[in-house]
TIPA-592089 format. One record per residue (C-alpha): residue in one letter; z, x, y. Coordinates in steps of 0.25 Angstrom, whole numbers, plus 5000, padded with zeros to 4 digits. Layout:
AZXY/...
! end
This chain:
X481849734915/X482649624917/X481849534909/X482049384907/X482649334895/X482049194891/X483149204879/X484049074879/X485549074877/X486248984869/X487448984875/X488948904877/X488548784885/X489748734889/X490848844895/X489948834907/X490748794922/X489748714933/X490048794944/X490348694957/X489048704968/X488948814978/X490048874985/X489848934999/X488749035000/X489649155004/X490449234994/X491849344995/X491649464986/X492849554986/X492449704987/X493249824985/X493349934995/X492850054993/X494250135000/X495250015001/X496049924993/X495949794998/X494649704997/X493649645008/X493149505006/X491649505009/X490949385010/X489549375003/X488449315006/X487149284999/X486249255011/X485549315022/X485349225031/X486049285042/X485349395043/X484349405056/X482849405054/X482049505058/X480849475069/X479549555064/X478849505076/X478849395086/X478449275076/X478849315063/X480249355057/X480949395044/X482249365037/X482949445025/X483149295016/X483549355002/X483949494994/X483949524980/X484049634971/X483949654958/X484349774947/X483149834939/X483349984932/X482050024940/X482750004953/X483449884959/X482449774965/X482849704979/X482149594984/X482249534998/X481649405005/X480949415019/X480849265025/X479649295037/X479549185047/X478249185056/X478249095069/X477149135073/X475749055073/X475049125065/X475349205050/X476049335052/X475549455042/X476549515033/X475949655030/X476449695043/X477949685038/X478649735027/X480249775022/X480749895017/X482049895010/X483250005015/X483750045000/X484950124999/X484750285001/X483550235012/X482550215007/X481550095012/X480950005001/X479749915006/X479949785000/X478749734991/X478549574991/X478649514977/X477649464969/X477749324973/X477749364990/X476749474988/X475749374995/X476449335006/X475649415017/X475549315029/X476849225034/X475949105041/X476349055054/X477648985057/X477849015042/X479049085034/X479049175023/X479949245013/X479549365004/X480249434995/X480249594993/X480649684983/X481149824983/X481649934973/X482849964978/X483350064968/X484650074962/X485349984974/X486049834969/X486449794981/X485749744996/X486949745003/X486849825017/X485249835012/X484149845022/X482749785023/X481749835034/X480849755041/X479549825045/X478249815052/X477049895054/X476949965066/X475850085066/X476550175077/X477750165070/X478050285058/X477350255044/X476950125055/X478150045050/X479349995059/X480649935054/X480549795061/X482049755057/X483049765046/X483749655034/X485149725031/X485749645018/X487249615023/X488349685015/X488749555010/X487549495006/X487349434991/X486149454983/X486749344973/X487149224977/X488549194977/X489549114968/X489348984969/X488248964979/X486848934978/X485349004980/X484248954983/X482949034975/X481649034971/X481249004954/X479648994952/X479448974966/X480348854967/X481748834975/X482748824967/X484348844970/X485048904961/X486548964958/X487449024949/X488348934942/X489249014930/X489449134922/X490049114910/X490449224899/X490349184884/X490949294874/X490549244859/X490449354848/X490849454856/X489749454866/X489749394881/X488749314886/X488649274901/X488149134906/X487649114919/X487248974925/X486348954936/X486048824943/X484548794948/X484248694956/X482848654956/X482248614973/X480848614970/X479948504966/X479448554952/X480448594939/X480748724938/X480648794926/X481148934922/X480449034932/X480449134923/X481649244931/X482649304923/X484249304927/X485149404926/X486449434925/X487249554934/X488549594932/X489349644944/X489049784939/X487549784937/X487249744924/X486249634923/X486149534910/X484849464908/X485249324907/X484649204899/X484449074899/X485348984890/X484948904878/X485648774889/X484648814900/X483448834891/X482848704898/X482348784911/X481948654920/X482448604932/X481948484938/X481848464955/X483048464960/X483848474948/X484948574945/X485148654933/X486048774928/X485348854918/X486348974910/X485949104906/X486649194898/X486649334893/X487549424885/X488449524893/X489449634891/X490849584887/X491249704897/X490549654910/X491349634922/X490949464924/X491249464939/X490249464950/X489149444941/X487849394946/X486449314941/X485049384944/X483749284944/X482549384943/X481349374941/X480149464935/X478949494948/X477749504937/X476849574947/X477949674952/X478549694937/X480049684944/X481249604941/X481449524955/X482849464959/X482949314963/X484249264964/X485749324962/X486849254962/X488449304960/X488849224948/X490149154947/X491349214940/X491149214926/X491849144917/X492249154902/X491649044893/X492648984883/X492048914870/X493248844867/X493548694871/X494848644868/X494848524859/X494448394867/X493748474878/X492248454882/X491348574885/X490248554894/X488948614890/X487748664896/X486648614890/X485148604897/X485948614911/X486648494906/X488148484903/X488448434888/X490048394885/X490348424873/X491748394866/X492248414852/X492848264854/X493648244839/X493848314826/X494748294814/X494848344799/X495248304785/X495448394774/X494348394762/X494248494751/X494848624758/X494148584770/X494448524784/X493348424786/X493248424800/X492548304809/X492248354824/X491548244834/X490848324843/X490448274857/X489248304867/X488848224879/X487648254889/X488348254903/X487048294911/X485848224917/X484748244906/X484748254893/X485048374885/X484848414870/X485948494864/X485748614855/X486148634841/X487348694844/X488048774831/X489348714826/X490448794820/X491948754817/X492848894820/X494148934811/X495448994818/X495149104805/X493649114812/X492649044800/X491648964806/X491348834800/X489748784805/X489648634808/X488248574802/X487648484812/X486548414817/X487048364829/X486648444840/X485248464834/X484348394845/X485348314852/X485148264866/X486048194876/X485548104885/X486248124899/X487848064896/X487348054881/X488648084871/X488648134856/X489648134846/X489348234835/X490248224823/X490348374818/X490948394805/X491648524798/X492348584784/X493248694787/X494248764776/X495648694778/X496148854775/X495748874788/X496448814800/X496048674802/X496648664818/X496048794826/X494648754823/X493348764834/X491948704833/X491248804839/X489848774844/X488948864846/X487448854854/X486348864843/X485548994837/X484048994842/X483349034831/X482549154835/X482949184847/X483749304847/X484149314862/X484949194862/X486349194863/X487049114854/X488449064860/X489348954858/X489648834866/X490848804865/X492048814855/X492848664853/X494248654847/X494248574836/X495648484838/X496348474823/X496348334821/X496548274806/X495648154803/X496348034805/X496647934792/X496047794793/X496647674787/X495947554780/X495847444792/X496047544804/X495147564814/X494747704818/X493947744832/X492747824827/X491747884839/X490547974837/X489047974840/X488947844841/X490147764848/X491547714844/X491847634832/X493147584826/X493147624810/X494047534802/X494147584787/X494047444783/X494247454767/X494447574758/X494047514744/X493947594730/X493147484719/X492647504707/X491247554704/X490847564690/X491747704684/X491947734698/X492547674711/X491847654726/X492647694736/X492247594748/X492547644764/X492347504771/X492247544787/X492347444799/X491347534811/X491647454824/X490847494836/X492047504848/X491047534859/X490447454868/X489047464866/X488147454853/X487947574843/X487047604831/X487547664821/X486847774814/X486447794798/X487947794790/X488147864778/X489547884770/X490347974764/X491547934755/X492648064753/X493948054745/X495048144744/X494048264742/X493048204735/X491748184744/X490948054739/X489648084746/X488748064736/X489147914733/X489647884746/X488747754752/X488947704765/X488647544766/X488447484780/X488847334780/X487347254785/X486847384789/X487347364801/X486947494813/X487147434827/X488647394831/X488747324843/X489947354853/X491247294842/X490547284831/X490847334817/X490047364803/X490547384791/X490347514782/X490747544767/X490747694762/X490947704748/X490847784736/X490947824722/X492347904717/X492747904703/X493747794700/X494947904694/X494647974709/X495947964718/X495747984732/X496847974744/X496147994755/X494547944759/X493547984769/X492447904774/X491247974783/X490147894790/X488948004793/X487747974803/X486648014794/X485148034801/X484048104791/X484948214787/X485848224796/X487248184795/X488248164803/X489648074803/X489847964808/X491247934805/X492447984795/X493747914790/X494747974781/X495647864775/X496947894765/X496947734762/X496847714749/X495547654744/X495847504739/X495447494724/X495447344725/X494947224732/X495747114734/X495246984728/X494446864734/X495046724733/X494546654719/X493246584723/X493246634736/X491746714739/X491646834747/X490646864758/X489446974758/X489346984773/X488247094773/X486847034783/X485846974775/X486646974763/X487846884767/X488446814754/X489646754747/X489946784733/X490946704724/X491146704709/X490446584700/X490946614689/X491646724678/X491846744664/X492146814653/X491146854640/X492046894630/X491646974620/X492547034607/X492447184612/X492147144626/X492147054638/X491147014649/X491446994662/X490346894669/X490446834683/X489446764690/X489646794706/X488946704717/X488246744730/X487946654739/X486846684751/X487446674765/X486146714771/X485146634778/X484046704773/X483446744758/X484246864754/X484546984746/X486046974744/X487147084741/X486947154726/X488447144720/X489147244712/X490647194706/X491447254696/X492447184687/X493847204690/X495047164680/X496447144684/X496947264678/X496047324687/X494947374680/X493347364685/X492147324677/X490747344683/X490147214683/X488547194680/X487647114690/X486547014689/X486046994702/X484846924706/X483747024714/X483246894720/X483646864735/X484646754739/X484146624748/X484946574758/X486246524753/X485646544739/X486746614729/X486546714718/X487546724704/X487646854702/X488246884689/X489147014686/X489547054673/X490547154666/X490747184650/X492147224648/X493147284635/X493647134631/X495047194634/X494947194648/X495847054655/X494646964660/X495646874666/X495646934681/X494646984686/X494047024700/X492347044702/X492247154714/X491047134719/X490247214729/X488947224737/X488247344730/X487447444736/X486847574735/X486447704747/X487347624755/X486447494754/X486747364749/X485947374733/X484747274733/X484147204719/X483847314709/X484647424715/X485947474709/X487247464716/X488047614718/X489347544724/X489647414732/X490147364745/X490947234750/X491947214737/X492447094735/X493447064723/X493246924717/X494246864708/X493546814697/X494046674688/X493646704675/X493046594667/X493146554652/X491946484648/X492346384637/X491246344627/X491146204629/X490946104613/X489846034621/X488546114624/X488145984636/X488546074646/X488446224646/X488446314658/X487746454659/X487646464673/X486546454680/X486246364668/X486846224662/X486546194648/X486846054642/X486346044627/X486145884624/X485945894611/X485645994599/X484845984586/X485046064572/X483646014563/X483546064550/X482346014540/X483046004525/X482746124517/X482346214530/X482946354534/X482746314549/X483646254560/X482946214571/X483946214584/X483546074596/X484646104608/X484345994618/X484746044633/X484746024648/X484746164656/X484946174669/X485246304681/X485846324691/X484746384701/X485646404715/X485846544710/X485046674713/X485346754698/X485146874691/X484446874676/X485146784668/X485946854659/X486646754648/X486046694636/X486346554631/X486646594616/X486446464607/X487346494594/X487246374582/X488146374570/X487646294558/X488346234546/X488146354538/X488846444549/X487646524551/X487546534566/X486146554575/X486046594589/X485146574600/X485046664614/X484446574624/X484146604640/X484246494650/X483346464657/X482146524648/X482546474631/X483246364637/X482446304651/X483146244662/X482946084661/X483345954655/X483245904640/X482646024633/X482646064620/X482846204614/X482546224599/X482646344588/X482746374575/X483746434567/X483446474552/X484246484538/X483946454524/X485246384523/X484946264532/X483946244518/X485146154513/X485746124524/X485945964525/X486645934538/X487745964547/X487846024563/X487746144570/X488646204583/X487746244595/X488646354603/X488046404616/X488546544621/X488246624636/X487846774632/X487946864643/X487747024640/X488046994626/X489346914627/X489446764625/X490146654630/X490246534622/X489846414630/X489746284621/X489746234606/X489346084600/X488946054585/X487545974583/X486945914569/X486045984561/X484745874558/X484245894542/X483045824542/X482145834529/X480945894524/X479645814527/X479045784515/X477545764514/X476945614507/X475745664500/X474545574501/X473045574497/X472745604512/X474145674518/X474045814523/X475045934519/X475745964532/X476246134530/X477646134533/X478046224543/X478346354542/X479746394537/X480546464547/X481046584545/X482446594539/X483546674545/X484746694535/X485946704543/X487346754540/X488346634538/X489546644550/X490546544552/X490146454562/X490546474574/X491446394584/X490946344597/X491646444606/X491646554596/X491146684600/X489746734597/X489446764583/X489246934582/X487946994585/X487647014568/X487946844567/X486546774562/X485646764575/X484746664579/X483646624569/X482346714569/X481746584566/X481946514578/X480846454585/X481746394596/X481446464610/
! end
């Protein structure tokens, strides 16, 4: 009839009280009379030990020790416990005694054993016993004033029975234990003391729910585990509520000697009259088929649960018999698209003995207007406290500014079971949420940030806005400074850039200066956020979110919202001075060699040559730059890198070149290199991967240099080369077409530098004494070789050095560089005529062939040119195909 329940109840964990240990074991009920108007105390008592034994013979004795009853619709069943004690030396035989129950109207009712004492036939000598009996007693609820007849066989008595004594049940004897005090029982055979600790009342959607908590305290040597009875609950009129475990108690085991308070809930009418309400352990006599009362205990008054916490407060929880704080500890707001976007920092710490896992509780922020708003978290899935153990949760929320930002509740509520249909869902607890707008942070103020992982001072370090190609990087530098005292490991950063109301996520990068994850007690790292905005975009205000990511979990780590302005320049080093790449294993200074100017007629070509010397002690990959251009008028030209892939010795240096073609309006006379560590997904960029922004700016002021073309070619610099040209030689044979070209040099490098592809040409431009002009494009290094006293020769042809007699030639040397040239140097040299062999003929001489003509090239006649003249146009005569120089 009264059948178990085995369904668990999720349940509000925390609006539970710990009722203070027992109380004296006497209780005052207040009675009316039945024909008067005032009221007698009684004083109630839940034991019978003052009541007498009765001898059955001269060694053995018997004592009423306990009485229950318990209601069942096919009669009431009452059970009582005889304790027998035999003195005697020898075993006594039981079939000789039995009791009969007096129920109301007079009937006698011979109590059956149970089950479990059925056997008990012999007490041994010197021995005591307790069984318990059972009877139907009909309609009657209550033992008081009830009688239990001792009786013995005796054969010349009538039906051979005689009433040896009688138990009468005082008047104010409780079959519950009362308020407050303790009860010692048997669960699966074992001793175990129990009481009654709380009832509680929960009214959510309409219904009401009652929540009882027991206490057990296990005095045996094994665990106990669930026995398997059912508990009830009884009203002070009758109505009994089956009651079940809840989802916090759903670990039944209780270690020797331990104590635990399980809770059970069921739901109950919202009309019941809550006093003198009482829990019922039964438990299910599988041979008999009957419900059989264990323990009773008068519950304490009942209290009304109250969701709400009041903003600041900790609710206690129960959770596994363990008692969880749990404090929504901050919240603040900004405004963002319509939206309030809230940030909640929720807290939970284990303050029991053992460790407990929490559920995955349901989060929902409630409006004052009644919308419900879910909160997406991962938090509370699988997460276990340690004993003392405290978590942070950041918690995070959008809810229409129509709706009234300050009267807001996270509500939490104890999660679904997913096919179970018995469970009663409820919440646990509802925490005002403080209106609290997020605070500005200012550039070079240091904010206390705590969450999950400890307390750090954050200091907005730089707030920069730089050019990237047609757009701008907006760059977030942040100073994390770890102000505990003990060491913390950060967790894997990810970053999010937001303007105004413009959400940067998809370009936003997060970069972590040396990687660096372990902070010691005071120390700092350094971390950049940055992103892509249009470079018309105006923005007023920025926010910079730091999120714990873990798979695909995300979680924040930290927020900061700014209303500095972003600073749209940097200001420039010292000329000459270096600046310092400081990030481990890539430790630098970087300095300008050298600048200047291509200039072209429709356009200019901005060319620096940038220096980075190793500061490491080990072979090393050093930074990959990235650098723009800037003008004084403020305008930005991306500048072009050549950059060697090969890695750095100690203290060795690399050139690297940067190079921008510009209109040849634009003022060249001033100009800054901003120039950058480049990365890409939040990593510094390696050799052969491309940059997507760049950390670290420094401007450097650059001193633009004019290379003046020298009248004498003995010493011409293209760095990393030195030309100086000894001597040149123009032969032509009388009557020829050719012009055959001897440049005697001396080449020498410069090999200290790691370098990119060499990108210039050394153009070799002669003017003859006809004006025709002849070019030659030449690479160091491979046309002209690296050494001392080597000749070059090639060949230039024209039918007009036919009848040429004489005269001299300029030699102009230009440095082309992406098609633009710089003229480096002029000097005139003599053209040699010698004449034409001619053969002696003899009886004996040999014809010797003459060679083979060259092939003629008829250029088109130019002025010659000066020595620092510009380059001829592209439709000028080019080299000779005829030439056979290398």
């Amino acid at each position: 009839m009264h059948k178990r329940s085995k369904a668990y109840v999720l349940l509000l964990l925390s609006t539970f009280a710990v009722s203070p240990i027992a109380g004296p074991a006497v209780y005052t009920a207040t009675a009316a009379a039945s024909t008067a108007t005032t009221t007698a105390a009684v004083t109630e008592t839940s034991t019978l030990a003052k009541l007498s034994a009765i001898k059955l013979g001269t060694t053995l004795s018997v004592k009423l020790s306990n009485v229950g009853i318990f209601s069942q619709s096919g009669g009431n069943i009452l059970t009582y416990t005889l304790t027998y004690a035999n003195t005697a030396n020898s075993s006594v035989n039981m079939v000789n005694y039995f009791s009969k129950v007096a129920a109301p109207g007079g009937n006698l009712i011979k109590g059956v054993a149970v089950s479990a004492d059925a056997p008990k036939k012999k007490i041994a000598a010197g021995e005591s016993t307790s069984i318990t009996y059972y009877a139907n007693i009909g309609t009657a609820t209550s033992v008081k004033g009830l009688k239990i007849n001792m009786y013995g066989w005796n054969f010349s008595a009538a039906n051979f029975e005689q009433r040896i004594g009688t138990f009468t049940v005082p008047s104010n004897y409780s079959v519950s234990a009362l308020p407050g005090e303790s009860k010692k029982v048997e669960l699966s055979s074992m001793p175990v003391t129990t009481k009654a600790e709380s009832l509680q009342i929960y009214k959510y959607n309409g219904k009401v729910y009652a929540k009882v908590g027991i206490s057990l305290t296990n005095l045996a040597t094994k665990v106990l585990t669930d026995p398997g009875y059912s508990l009830y609950l009884k009203s002070s009129g009758g109505s009994i509520f089956t009651l079940a475990l809840d989802e916090s108690s759903s670990e039944y085991k209780i270690q020797p000697q331990e104590k635990k308070t399980l809770y059970y809930m069921t739901e109950i009418p919202a009309y019941m009259n809550l006093t003198n309400m009482t829990l019922q352990i039964a438990k299910l006599d599988e041979t008999l088929k009957l419900t059989l009362p264990v323990a009773s205990y008068a519950l304490p008054a009942a209290k009304t649960a109250d969701f709400t916490v009041a903003a600041g407060y900790t609710k206690k929880v129960s959770v596994s018999s363990n008692i969880v704080d749990m404090q929504l500890l901050k919240a603040n707001v900004y405004a963002e698209n319509e939206n309030g976007i809230w940030t909640y920092q929720f807290r939970v710490k284990n303050t029991g003995s053992k460790a407990v896992t929490l559920p995955a509780y349901e989060l929902t922020v409630k409006s004052k207007e009644g919308y419900a708003f879910p909160v997406t978290t991962t938090a509370f899935a699988s997460l276990t406290l340690k004993p003392l153990e405290e978590k942070l949760i950041t918690l995070s929320a959008s809810i229409p500014l129509t709706l009234a930002q300050d009267k807001l509740e996270l509500q939490m509520i104890a999660p679904a079971s997913s096919g179970d249909t018995n469970k009663l869902i409820l919440p646990v607890a509802y925490f005002k949420i403080p209106y609290t707008l997020e605070s500005d942070t200012h550039v070079l103020s240091e904010n206390s940030v705590t969450n999950n992982y400890g307390t750090f001072g954050v200091t907005l370090q730089s707030l920069l806005r730089l050019p990237w190609g047609n757009e701008d990087l907006v760059q977030a530098k942040l100073n994390i400074r770890n102000s505990t005292s003990k060491t913390i490991t950060l967790p894997k950063l990810s970053g999010i850039l937001k303007v105004d109301q413009n959400d940067l996520t998809s370009s936003s990068q997060l970069v972590i200066d040396n990687d660096t994850t372990t902070l010691a007690p005071g120390a700092s790292v350094q971390v950049t956020v940055l992103a892509h905005v249009p470079y018309t975009l105006d923005f007023s205000q920025t926010k910079i979110i730091l999120q714990e990511t873990s798979g695909e979990n995300v979680s924040p780590f930290l927020t900061l919202g700014t209303t500095d302005g972003a600073v749209t320049s940097i200001a420039p080093l010292a000329e000459g001075k270096a600046f310092s790449i400081a990030t481990t294993g890539k430790k630098a200074s970087v300095q300008e060699r050298l600048t200047t100017v291509y200039k072209g007629s429709s356009s200019k070509l901005i060319y620096s040559e940038i220096e980075m010397n190793s500061e490491e002690t080990r072979q090393a990959d050093l930074s990959r730059l990235y650098a723009q251009f800037k003008t004084a008028d403020g305008q930005y030209f991306e500048a072009t890198a050549n950059q060697s892939e090969l890695s750095t010795s100690p203290k060795g240096k690399t050139l690297i070149t940067f190079w921008a073609k510009v209109p040849a309006t634009v003022d060249t006379s001033s100009l800054q290199l901003y120039v950058g560590q480049g990365i890409a997904e939040g990593k510094l960029t390696s050799a052969g991967t491309a940059a997507t922004a760049y950390v670290n700016t420094a401007a450097i002021p650059l001193a633009v240099t004019d290379v003046a073309a020298q009248t004498s070619l003995s010493n011409i610099t293209m760095f990393p080369y030195t030309l100086a040209i000894s001597n040149s030689t123009g032969s032509i044979t009388a009557g020829s077409s050719n012009f055959t070209l001897a440049v005697n040099y001396i080449l020498s490098q410069d090999t200290s530098y790691q370098m990119g592809t060499y990108g210039h040409k050394l153009i070799l431009h002669i003017s003859d004494p006809f004006g025709q002009y002849f070019e030659k494009s030449l690479t160091l290094g491979t046309d002209l070789t690296a050494g001392t006293y080597t000749t070059y020769t090639t060949t230039f042809s024209s039918n007009l050095y036919q009848t040429l007699g004489g005269g001299n030639y300029t030699l102009t040397l230009y440095d082309e560089f992406q098609g633009q040239r710089i003229a480096l140097g002029s000097q005139v040299y003599n053209i040699d005529v010698t004449a034409k062999a001619t053969a002696t003929p003899t009886a004996t001489a040999t014809a010797t062939p003459a060679a083979p003509a060259a092939p003629t090239v008829t250029p088109t006649p130019t002025a010659t040119p000066e020595a620092t003249a510009a380059p001829a146009p592209s439709s000028s005569a080019s080299p000779a195909a005829g030439a056979d120089g290398s």
